[in-house]
C-alpha positions as CSV (number, residue, x, y, z in Angstrom):
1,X,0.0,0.0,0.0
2,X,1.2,3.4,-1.2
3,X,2.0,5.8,1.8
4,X,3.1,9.5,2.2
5,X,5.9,10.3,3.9
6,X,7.3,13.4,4.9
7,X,11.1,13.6,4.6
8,X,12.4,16.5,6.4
9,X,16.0,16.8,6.3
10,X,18.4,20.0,5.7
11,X,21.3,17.6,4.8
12,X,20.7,16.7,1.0
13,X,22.6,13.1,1.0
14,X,20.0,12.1,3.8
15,X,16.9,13.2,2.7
16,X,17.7,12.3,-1.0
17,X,18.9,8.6,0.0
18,X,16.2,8.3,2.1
19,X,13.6,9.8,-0.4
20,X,14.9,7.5,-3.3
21,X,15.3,4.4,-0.8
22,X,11.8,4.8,-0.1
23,X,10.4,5.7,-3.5
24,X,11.9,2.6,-4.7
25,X,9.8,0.5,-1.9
26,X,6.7,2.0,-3.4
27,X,6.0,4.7,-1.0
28,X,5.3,8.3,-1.6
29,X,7.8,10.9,-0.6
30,X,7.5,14.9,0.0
31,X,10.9,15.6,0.8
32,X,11.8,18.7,2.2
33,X,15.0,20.8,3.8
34,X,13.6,23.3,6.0
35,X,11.3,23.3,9.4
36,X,9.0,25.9,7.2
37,X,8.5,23.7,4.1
38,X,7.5,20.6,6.6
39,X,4.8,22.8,8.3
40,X,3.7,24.1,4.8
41,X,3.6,20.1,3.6
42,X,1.9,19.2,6.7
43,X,-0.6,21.8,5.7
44,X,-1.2,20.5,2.4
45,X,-1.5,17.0,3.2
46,X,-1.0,15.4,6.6
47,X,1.2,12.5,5.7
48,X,1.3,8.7,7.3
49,X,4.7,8.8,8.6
50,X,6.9,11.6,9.3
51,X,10.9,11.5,9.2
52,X,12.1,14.6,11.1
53,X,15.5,15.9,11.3
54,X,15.4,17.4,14.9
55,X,18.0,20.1,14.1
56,X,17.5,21.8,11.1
57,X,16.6,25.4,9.5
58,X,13.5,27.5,9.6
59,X,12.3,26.7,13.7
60,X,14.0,23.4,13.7
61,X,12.4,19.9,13.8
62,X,10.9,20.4,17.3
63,X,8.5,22.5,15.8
64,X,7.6,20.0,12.8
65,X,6.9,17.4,15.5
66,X,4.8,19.9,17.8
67,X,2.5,21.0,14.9
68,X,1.6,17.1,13.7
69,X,1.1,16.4,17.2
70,X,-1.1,19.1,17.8
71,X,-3.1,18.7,14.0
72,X,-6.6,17.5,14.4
73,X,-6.9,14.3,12.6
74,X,-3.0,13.2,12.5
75,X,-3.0,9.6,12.7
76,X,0.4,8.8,11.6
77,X,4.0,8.1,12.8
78,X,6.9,10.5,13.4
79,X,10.5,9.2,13.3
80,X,13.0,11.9,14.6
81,X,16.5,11.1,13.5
82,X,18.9,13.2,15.2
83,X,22.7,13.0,16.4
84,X,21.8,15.2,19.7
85,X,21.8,14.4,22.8
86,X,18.7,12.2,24.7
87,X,18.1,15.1,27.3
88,X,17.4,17.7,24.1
89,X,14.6,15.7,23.0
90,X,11.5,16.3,24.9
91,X,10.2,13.1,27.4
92,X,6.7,14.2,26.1
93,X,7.2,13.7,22.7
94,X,8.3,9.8,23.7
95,X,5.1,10.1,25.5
96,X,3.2,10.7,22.5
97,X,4.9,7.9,20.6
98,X,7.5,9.6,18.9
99,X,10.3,7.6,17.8
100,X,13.8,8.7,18.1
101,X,16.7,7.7,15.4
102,X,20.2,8.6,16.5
103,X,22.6,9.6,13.9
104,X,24.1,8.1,12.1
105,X,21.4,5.4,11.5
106,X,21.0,2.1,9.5
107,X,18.5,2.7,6.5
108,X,17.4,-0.9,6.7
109,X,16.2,0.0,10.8
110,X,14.8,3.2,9.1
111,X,12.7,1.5,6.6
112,X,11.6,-1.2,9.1
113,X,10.5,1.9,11.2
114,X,8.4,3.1,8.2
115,X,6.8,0.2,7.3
116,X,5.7,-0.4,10.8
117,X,4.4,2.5,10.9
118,X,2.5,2.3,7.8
119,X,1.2,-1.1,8.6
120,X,3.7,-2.4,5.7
């Protein structure tokens, strides 16, 4: 089954290896470099799983995750992958069943993340 997920990354390798990696697995991507374009994509379309880099331009991935969390009628998954430390991401968020990647990750854990999420 066809999915949308959000790619937000600022780092191009990333979120173009990811985008392609998941592309080729069927899914559909809306990748993205900035914490502005995620909020405008979210906007647009609210997408099944979410792939957040925590710190990156335009308000930073915090406020990515914050707005799906607080969007009526988000159902989906957010993966945070991030190469901070664990007392920079918020306990709540881990409350709210956000999943936290550390950098750097293994794509074949990321895409088992994904698929989980998306129910395959």
């Amino acid at each position: 089954m066809t999915r949308l997920v959000l790619v937000a990354d600022d780092e191009p390798m990333i979120r173009e290896s990811v985008s392609r990696l998941l592309e080729a697995r069927g899914h559909q991507v809306d990748a993205v470099g900035v914490a502005a374009e995620a909020q405008a994509s979210i906007r647009r379309r609210l997408p099944d799983v979410a792939i957040v880099d925590w710190k990156m331009p335009g308000g930073g991935g915090e406020a990515v995750v914050q707005e799906l969390l607080d969007t009526p009628g988000f159902r989906g998954s957010v993966i945070v992958i991030s190469g901070a430390r664990e007392d920079e991401f918020p306990a709540a968020f881990h409350d709210r069943g956000v999943t936290r990647l550390r950098k750097p990750f293994s794509f074949p854990r990321l895409v088992a993340l994904v698929e989980g999420a998306a129910g395959g």
